[in-house]
Each structure stands twice: as structure tokens, then as C-alpha cells.
N, C-alpha and C positions, 0 to 999 in steps of 0.2 A: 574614155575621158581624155582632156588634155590639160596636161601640166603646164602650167607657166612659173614664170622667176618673178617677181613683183617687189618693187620698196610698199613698205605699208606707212602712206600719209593717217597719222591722227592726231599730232598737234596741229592747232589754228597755223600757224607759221606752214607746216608743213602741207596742209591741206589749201590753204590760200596760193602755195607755190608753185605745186604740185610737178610735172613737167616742165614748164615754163624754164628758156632759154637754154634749151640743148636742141642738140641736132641732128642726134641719131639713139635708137632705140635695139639691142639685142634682138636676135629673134628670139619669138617664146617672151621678148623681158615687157613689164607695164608697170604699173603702179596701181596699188586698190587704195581708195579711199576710206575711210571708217570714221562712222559717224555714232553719239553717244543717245541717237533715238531714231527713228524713220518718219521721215515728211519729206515731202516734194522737195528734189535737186534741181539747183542750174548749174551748170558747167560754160565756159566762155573759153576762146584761146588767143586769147592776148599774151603775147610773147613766147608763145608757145610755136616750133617751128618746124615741128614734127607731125605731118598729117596723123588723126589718129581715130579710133572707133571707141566710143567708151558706151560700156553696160551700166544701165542701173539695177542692183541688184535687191530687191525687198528682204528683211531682217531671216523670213527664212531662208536664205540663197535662192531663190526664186528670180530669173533676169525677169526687169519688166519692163526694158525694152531697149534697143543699142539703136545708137544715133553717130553717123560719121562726124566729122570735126574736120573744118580745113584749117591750115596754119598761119595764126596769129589774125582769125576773124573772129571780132567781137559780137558775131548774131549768139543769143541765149540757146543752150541745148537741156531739154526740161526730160526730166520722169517723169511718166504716165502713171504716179502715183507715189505712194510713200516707201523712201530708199532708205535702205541703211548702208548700203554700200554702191561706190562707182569704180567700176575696172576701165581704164584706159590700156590699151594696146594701141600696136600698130593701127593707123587704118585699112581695114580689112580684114582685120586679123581672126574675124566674129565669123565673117559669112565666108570664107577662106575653109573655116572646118565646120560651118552647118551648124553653125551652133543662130540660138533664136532665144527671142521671146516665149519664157514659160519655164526652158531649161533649168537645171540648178546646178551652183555653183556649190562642191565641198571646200572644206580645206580654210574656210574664210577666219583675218584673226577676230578674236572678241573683241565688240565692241566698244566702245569708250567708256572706261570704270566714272 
């Protein structure tokens, strides 16, 4: 396995914010997002200025799929299905340790009461 450090966005505020206007990211550190059901995500990086890789991960930690992110490009980044969570890391930071589509994520907090 590998451990990461992560903020957990699940207020609207937080989750609208997410990354957005910093510049630099710890190694190991991202932020997961948490969502209070699973449907289809989009992710954009608008003011965001940190290249980055972010996972969608399905309600059982199941990734279902990672998509790079270039910084502060407003093109849509979609799950290939219904997320309950999205891990942002560095870019690269996915395919760097082999990690893919299918794997599962532990560790994840509970979802939005």
C-alpha cells in the first residue's frame, strides 16, 4: 500500500475550492473529496496551478478511473461512472507507484452524514 497525507474537502465551500490558488503540494500530500451519495463527477482546474492526477474513487473505494489535470485548464475531467470520492495528488503521482483502475482505496473518511 501507500499512504498519503490528504485535507478532506466535504463542505460545498470546501469542495468548490478544493486546491485552487496554491502552488505547491507536499510529497505523499492531496486532498480527497467526499460526497454525500455516488453519481458521475466533473473536476475542472480553474485557478488551480498545481499540475495534478486526480482518482475517482466508487462508494466502495474501488478507483474508476484517474485522469491528469493541467494547471488552471478549464476542459471537464468526468468519471467513468458513479463516485463517491475524488483523490487529487500530484500529477503523476497514480502511475509513479502503478496504482490503476479497479484498485481500492482503504482508509477513506465517511461519507457526508
Amino acid at each position: 500500500g501507500h499512504k498519503i497525507t490528504a485535507e478532506v474537502a466535504k463542505t460545498t465551500e470546501q469542495v468548490t475550492t478544493g486546491l485552487m490558488y496554491r502552488f505547491s503540494l507536499k510529497p505523499d500530500h492531496g486532498m480527497v473529496f467526499v460526497f454525500d451519495r455516488s453519481e458521475p463527477r466533473a473536476f475542472w482546474m480553474k485557478n488551480t496551478f498545481i499540475p495534478l492526477s486526480i482518482a475517482f474513487v466508487a462508494a466502495d473505494g474501488r478507483i474508476i478511473n484517474i485522469d491528469d489535470m493541467a494547471p488552471q485548464d478549464e476542459t471537464t475531467h468526468l468519471s467513468n461512472g458513479p463516485a463517491m470520492y475524488a483523490i487529487e495528488m500530484r500529477k503523476g503521482w497514480f502511475a509513479e507507484r502503478g496504482i490503476k483502475a479497479g484498485d481500492r482505496v482503504t482508509g477513506l473518511p465517511s461519507p457526508k452524514p
